[in-house]
ZAKOL-850240 format. One record per residue: residue in one letter; x, y, z of N, C-alpha, C in turn. Coordinates in steps of 0.05 Angstrom, whole numbers. Atoms other than C-alpha are relative to their C-alpha. Layout:
BEGIN
R, residu, n.east, n.north, n.up, ca.east, ca.north, ca.up, c.east, c.north, c.up
R, A, X, Y, Z, X, Y, Z, X, Y, Z
...
END
This chain:
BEGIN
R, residu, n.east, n.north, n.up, ca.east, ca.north, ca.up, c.east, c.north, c.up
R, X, 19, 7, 21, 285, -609, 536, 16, -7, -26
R, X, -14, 12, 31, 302, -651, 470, -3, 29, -24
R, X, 6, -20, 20, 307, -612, 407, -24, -7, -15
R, X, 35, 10, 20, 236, -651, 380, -15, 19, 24
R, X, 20, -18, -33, 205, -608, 451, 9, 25, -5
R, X, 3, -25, 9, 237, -551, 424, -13, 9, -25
R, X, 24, -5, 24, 208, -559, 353, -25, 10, 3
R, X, 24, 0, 3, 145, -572, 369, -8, 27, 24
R, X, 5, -26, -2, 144, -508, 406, 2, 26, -8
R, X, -6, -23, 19, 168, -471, 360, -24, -3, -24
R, X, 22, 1, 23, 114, -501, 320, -24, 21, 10
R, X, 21, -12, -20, 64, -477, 375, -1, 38, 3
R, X, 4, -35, -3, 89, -402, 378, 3, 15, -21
R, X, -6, -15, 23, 93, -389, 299, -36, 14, 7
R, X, 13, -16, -4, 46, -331, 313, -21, -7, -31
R, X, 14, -3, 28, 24, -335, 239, -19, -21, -3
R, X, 19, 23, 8, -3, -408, 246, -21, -5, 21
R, X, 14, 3, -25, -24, -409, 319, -17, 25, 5
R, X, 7, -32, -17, -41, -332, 342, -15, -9, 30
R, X, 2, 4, -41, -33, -354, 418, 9, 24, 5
R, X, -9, -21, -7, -27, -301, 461, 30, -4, 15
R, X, -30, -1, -9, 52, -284, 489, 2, -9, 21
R, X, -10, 7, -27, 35, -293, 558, -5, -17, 4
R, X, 11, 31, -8, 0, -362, 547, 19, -7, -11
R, X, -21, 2, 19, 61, -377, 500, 17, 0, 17
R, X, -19, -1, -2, 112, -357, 542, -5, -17, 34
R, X, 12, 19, -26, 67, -396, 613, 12, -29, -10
R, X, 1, 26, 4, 72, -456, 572, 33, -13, 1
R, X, -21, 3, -6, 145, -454, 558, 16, -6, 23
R, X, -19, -3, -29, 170, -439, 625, -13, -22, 18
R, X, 21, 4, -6, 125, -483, 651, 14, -33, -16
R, X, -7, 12, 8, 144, -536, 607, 33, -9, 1
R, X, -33, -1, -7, 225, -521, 615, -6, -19, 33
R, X, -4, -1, -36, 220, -527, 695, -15, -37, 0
R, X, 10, 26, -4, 177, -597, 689, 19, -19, -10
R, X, -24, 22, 7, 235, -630, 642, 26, 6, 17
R, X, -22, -6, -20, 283, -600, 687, 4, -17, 30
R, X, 5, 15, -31, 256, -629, 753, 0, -35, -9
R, X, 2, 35, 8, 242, -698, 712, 16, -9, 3
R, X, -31, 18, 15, 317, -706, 688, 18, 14, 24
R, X, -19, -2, -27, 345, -682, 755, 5, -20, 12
R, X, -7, 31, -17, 386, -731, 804, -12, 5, 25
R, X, 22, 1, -24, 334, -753, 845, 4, -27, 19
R, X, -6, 28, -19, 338, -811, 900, -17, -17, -2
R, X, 22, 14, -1, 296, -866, 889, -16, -2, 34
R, X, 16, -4, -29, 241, -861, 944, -1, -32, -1
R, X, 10, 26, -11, 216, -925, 986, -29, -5, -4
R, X, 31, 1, -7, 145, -902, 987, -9, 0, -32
R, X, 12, 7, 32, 101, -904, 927, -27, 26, -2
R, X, 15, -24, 0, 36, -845, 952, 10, 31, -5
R, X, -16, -26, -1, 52, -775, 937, 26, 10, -16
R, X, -30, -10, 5, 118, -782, 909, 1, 4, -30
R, X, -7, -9, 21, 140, -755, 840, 6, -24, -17
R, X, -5, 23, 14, 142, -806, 783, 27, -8, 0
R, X, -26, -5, 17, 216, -785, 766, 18, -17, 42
R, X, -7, 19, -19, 222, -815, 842, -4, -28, 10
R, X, 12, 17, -6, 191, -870, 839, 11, -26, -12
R, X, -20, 27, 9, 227, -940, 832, -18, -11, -22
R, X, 9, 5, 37, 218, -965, 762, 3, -29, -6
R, X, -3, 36, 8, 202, -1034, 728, -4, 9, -25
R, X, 11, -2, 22, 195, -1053, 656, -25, -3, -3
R, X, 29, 13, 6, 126, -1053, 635, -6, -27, -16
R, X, 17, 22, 11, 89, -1120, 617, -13, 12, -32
R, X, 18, -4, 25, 47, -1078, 562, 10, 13, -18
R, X, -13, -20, 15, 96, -1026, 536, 27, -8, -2
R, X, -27, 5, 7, 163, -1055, 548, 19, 26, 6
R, X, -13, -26, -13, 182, -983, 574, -1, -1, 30
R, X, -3, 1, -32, 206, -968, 649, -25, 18, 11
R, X, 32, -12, -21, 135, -955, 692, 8, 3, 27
R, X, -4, 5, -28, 138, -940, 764, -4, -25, 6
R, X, 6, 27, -14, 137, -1007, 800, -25, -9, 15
R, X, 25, 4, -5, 72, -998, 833, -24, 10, -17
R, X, 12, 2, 16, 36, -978, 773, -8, -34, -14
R, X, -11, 18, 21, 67, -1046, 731, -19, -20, 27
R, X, 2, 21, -22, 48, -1094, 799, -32, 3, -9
R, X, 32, -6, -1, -27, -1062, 807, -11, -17, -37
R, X, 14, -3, 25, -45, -1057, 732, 1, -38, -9
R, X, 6, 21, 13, -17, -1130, 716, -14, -32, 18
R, X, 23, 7, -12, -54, -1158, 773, -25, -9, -10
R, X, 21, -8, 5, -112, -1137, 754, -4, -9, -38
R, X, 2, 15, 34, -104, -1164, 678, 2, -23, -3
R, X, -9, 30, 4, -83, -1231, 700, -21, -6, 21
R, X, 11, 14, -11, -139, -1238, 746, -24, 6, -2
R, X, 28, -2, -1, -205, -1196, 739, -7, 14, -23
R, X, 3, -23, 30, -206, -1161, 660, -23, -4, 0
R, X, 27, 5, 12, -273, -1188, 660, -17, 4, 11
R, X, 26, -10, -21, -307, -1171, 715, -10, 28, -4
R, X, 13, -21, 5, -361, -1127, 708, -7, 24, 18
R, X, -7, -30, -24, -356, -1053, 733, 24, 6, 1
R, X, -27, -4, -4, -285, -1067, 733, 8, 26, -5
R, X, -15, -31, 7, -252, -986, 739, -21, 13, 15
R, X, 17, -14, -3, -324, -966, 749, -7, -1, 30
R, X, -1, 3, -25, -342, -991, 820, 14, 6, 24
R, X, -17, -4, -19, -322, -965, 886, 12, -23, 16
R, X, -1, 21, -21, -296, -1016, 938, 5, 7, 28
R, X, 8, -14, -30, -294, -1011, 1013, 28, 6, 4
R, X, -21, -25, -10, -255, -952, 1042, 14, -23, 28
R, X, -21, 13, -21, -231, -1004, 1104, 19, -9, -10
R, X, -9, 22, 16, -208, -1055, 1052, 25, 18, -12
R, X, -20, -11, 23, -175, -1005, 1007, 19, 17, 23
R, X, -25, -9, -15, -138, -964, 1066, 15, -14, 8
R, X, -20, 24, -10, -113, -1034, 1092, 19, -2, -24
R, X, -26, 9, 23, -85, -1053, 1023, 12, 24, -1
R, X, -15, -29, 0, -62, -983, 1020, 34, -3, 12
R, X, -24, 6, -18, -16, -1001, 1080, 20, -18, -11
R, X, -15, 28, 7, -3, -1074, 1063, 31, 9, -31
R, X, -10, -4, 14, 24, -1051, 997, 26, 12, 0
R, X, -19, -13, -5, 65, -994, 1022, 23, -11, 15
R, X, -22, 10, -21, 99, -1036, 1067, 15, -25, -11
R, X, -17, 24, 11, 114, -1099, 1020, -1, 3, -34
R, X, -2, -6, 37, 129, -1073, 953, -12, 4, -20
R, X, 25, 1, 31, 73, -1055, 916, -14, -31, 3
R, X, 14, 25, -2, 48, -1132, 935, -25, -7, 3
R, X, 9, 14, 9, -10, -1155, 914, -23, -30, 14
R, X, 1, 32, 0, -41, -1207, 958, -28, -13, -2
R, X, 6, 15, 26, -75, -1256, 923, -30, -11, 25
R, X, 26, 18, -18, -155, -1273, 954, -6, 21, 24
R, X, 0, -11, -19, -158, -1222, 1001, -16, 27, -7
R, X, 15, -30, 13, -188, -1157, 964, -8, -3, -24
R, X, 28, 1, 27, -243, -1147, 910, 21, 16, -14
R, X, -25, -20, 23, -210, -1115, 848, -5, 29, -1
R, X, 12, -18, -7, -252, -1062, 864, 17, 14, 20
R, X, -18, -17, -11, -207, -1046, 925, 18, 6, -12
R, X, -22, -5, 1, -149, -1052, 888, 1, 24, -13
R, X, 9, -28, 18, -173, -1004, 825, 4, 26, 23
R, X, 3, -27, -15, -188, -950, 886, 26, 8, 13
R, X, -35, -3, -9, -114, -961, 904, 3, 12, -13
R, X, -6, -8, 28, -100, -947, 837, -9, 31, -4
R, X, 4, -34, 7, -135, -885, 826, 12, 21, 36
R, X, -4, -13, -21, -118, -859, 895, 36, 9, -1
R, X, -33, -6, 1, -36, -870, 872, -3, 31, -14
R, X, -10, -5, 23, -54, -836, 814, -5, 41, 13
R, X, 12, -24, 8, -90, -778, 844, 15, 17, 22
R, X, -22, -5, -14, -34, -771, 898, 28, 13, -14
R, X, -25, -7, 8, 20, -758, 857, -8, 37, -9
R, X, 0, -28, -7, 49, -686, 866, -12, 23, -30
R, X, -2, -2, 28, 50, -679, 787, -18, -18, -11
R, X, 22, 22, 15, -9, -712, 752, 7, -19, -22
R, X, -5, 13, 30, 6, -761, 693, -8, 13, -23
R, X, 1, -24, 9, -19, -705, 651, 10, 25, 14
R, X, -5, -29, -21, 17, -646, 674, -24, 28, 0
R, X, 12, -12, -6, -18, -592, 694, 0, 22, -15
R, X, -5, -20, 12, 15, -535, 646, -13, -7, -30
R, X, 16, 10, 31, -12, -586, 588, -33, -5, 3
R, X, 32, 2, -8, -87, -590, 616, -15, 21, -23
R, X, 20, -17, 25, -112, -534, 566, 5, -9, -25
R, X, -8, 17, 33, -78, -566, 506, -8, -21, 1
R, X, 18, 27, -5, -102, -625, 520, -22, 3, -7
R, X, 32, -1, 13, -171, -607, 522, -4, 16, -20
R, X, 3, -7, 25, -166, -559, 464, 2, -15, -28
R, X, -7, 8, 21, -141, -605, 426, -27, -23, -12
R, X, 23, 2, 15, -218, -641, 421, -11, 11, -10
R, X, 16, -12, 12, -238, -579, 394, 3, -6, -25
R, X, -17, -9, 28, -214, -589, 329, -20, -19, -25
R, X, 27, 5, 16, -262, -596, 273, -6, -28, -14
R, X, 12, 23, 21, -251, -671, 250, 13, -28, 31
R, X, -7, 18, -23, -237, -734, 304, 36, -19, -19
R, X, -19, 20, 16, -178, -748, 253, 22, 21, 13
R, X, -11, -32, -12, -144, -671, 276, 4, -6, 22
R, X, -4, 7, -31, -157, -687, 348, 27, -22, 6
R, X, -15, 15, -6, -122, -749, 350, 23, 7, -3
R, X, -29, -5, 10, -62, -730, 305, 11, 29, 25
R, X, -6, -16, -18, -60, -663, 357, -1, -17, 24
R, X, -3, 11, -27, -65, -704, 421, 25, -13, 4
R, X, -17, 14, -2, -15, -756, 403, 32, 13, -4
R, X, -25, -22, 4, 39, -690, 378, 9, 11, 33
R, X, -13, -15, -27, 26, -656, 449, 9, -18, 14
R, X, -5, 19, -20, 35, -724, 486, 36, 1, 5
R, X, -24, -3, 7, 108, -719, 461, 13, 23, 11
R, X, -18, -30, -16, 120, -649, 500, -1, -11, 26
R, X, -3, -3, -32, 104, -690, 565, 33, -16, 11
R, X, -19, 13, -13, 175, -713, 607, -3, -24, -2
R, X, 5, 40, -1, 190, -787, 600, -10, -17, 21
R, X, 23, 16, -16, 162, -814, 658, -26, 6, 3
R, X, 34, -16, 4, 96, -775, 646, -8, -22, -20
R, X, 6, 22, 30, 97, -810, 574, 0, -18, 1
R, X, 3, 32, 6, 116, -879, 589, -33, -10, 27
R, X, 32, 1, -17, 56, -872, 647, -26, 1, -6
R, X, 33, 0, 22, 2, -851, 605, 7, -22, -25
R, X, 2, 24, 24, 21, -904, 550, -7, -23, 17
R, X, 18, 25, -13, 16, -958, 607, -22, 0, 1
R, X, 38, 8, -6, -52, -938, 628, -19, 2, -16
R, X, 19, -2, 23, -79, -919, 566, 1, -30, -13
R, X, 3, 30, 13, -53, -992, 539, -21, -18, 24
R, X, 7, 14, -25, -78, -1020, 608, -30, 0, -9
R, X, 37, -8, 13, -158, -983, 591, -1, -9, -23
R, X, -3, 18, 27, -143, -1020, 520, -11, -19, -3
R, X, 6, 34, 2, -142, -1086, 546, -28, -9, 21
R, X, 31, -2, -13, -200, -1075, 595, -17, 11, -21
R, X, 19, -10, 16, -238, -1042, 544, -19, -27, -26
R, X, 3, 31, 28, -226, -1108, 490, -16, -22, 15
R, X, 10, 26, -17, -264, -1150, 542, -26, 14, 6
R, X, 31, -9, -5, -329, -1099, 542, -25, -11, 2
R, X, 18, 12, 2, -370, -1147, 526, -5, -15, 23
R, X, 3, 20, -20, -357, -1183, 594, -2, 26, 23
R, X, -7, -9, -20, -341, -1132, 638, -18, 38, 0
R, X, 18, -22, 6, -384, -1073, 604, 1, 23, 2
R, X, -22, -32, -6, -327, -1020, 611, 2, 9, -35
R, X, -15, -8, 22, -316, -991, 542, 21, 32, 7
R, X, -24, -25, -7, -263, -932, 535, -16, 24, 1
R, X, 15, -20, -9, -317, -880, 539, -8, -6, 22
R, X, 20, 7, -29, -347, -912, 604, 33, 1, 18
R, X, -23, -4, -16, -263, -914, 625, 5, 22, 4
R, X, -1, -25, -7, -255, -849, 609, -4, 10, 7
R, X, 23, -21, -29, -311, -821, 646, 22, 4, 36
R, X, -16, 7, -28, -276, -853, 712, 24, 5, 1
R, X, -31, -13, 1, -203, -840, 704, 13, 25, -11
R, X, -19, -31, 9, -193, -777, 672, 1, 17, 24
R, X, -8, -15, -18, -202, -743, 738, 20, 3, 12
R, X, -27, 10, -19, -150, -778, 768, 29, -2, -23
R, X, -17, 4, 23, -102, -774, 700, 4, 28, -1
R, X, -2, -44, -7, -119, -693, 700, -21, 11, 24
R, X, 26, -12, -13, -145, -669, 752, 1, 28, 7
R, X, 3, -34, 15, -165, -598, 747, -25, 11, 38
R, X, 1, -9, -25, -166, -560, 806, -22, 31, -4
R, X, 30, -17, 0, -232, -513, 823, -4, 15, 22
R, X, -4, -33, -19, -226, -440, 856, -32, 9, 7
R, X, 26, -16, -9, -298, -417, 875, -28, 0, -21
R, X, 27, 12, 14, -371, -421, 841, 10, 9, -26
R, X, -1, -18, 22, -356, -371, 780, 12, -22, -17
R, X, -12, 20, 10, -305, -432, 761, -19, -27, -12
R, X, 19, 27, 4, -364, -491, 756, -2, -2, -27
R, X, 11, 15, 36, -388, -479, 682, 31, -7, -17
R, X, -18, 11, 6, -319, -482, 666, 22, -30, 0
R, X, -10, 18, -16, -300, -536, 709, -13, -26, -22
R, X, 27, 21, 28, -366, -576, 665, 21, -3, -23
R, X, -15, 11, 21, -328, -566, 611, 20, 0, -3
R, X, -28, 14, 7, -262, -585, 619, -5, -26, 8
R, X, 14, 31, -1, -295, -650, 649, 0, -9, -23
R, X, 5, 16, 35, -319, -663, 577, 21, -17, -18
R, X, -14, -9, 19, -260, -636, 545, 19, -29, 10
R, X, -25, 24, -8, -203, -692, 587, -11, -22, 4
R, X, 7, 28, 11, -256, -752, 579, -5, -3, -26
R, X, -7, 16, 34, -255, -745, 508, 29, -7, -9
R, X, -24, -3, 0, -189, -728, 510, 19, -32, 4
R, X, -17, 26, -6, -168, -795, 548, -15, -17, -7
R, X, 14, 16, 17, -223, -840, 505, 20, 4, -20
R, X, -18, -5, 14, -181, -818, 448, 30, -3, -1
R, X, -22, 8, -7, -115, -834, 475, -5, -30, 1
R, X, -2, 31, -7, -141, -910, 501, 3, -6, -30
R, X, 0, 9, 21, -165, -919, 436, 18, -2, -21
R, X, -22, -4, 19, -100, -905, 401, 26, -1, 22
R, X, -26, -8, -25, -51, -914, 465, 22, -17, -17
R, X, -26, 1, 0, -6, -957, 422, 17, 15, -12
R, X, -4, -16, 17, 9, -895, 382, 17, 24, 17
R, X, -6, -16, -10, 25, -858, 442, 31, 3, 8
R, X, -24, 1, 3, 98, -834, 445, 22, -4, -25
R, X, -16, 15, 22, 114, -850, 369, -2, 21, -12
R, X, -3, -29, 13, 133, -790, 322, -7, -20, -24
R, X, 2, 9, 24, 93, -813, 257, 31, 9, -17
R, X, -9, -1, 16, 136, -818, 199, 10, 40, -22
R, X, -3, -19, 16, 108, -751, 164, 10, 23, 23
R, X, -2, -26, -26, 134, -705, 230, 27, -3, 8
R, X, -32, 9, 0, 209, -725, 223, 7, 33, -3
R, X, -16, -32, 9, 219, -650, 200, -9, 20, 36
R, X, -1, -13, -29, 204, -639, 281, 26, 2, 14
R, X, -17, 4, -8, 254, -677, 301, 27, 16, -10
R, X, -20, -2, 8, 308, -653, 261, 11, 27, -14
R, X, -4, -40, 5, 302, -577, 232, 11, 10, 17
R, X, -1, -28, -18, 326, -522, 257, -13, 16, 8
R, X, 18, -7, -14, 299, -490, 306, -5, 35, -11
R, X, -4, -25, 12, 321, -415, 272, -23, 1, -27
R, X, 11, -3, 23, 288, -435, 207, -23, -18, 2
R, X, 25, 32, -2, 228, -488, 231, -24, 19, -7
R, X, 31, 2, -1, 154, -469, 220, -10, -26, -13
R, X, 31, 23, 5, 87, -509, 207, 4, -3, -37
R, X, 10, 1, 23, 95, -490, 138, 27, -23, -19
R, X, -27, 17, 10, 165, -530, 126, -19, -34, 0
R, X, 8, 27, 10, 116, -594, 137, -20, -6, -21
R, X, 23, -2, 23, 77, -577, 78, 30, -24, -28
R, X, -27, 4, 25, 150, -589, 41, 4, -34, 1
R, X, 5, 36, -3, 141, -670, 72, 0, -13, -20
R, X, 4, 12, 17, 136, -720, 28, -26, -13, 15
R, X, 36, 21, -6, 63, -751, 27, -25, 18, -18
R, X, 23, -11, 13, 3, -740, -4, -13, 28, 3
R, X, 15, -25, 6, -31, -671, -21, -20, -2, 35
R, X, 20, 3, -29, -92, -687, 39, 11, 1, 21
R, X, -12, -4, -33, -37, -709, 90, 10, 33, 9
R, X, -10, -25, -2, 4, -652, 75, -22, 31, 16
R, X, 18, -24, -11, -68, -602, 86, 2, -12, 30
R, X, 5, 6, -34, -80, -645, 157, 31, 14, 5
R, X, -21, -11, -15, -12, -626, 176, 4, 29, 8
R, X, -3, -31, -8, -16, -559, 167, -22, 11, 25
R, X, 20, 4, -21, -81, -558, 204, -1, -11, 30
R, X, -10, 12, -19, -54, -589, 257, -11, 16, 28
R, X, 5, -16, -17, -46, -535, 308, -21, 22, 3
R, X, 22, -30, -6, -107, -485, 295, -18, -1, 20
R, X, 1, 7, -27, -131, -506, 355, 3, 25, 22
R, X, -14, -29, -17, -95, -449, 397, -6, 26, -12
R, X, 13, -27, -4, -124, -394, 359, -17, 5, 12
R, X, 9, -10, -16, -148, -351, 394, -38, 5, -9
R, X, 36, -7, 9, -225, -343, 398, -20, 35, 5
END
């Protein structure tokens, strides 16, 4: 982990600003260590593209971000931009399970390819969510799923965002440059609503399962289950809508990057330069994680 991933956890466990409990504190850490650990390990590029770990997964530049995407993310997604943004339902619609297990194959066997007249975009999309919901490690990790959704609790849609786009920055780099593709990807489908009648709340609905998906132990779990549903489609509405933001350390959060970790708290970004208001949002930032 960078020293901005140790900041901002040190932001997260000043007891005084947060009052998280130790053992959720010290879950998240460890938990967070072991995921950048396995990311930045030497790993073999795989052949296959279902199942496999991003950090294995053969890499292209992205078309939308200009950052390295897995290769069958970058193929699918710009497909599907260069040929059906407009079609209506587009994300939302199922397509047929023969169609989509064939391309399933086809794909696996010729590079992520694409072929052209042969499948509704509909199959392809169900490709798409089916990579996404395969992988061992979700594009949201799984140790960040409660921060995530806590982070819509937060009493103003200006809080939320500025907290969403802080934690996005604790996920491993191929997590991050994955959610910035698809969040830019639901962007440029979204800017075509008027044709295709997807907006980023109607995307959100459909892909956050498959972006977080949140695993469900027995009945007692359901009302909970309801609302973490809520909590990771606002969550990833809020990301599309601001995906080109995702991965960028504003300006006033430089004192993350670069403090010391001995002497860091929340309250050193009061000392920022910027206006009185930013300075209060900043501090505000994290109250989020108190405890209820």
């Amino acid at each position: 982990m960078s020293q901005l991933h140790s900041n901002i956890l040190k932001l997260l466990k000043d007891k005084k600003n947060v009052k998280i409990s130790t053992t959720k504190l010290r879950k998240l850490k460890d938990g967070l260590k072991k995921l950048h650990e396995e990311s930045a390990g030497c790993v073999q590029e795989s052949a296959g593209y279902f199942a496999v770990p991003l950090q294995s997964q053969r890499q292209e530049t992205s078309t939308l971000t200009n950052g390295p995407v897995p290769h069958f993310l970058e193929s699918v997604t710009r497909y599907v931009l260069e040929n059906f943004a407009t079609q209506e339902g587009i994300i939302r619609k199922n397509g047929n399970e023969r169609r989509v297990m064939g391309l399933k194959d086809f794909m696996e066997k010729n590079s992520a390819h694409v072929p052209q007249g042969e499948y509704s975009v509909h199959d392809v999309i169900c490709v798409l969510k089916r990579w996404l919901r395969c992988l061992p490690e979700p594009v949201v990790p799984r140790v960040l799923h409660d921060i995530f959704a806590k982070c819509v609790e937060l009493d103003s849609h200006h809080h939320s965002t500025q907290a969403l786009l802080l934690t996005c920055l604790l996920l491993p780099t191929f997590h991050l440059n994955t959610l910035k593709h698809v969040a830019v990807f639901l962007q440029e489908i979204a800017k075509k609503d008027f044709c295709n009648k997807m907006t980023s709340e109607n995307l959100a609905k459909v892909l956050a399962p498959s972006l977080m998906p949140r695993i469900v132990k027995g009945e007692m779990d359901l009302e909970l289950a309801k609302k973490f549903s809520r909590s990771s489609t606002t969550a990833v509405q809020v990301l599309v809508d601001n995906a080109p933001m995702i991965g960028i350390l504003p300006p006033e959060y430089e004192a993350l990057r670069n403090a010391k970790l001995k002497d860091f708290s929340e309250d050193d970004l009061s000392d920022c330069e910027g206006p009185p208001e930013r300075q209060n949002n900043r501090k505000k930032l994290f109250t989020f994680l108190k405890s209820k």
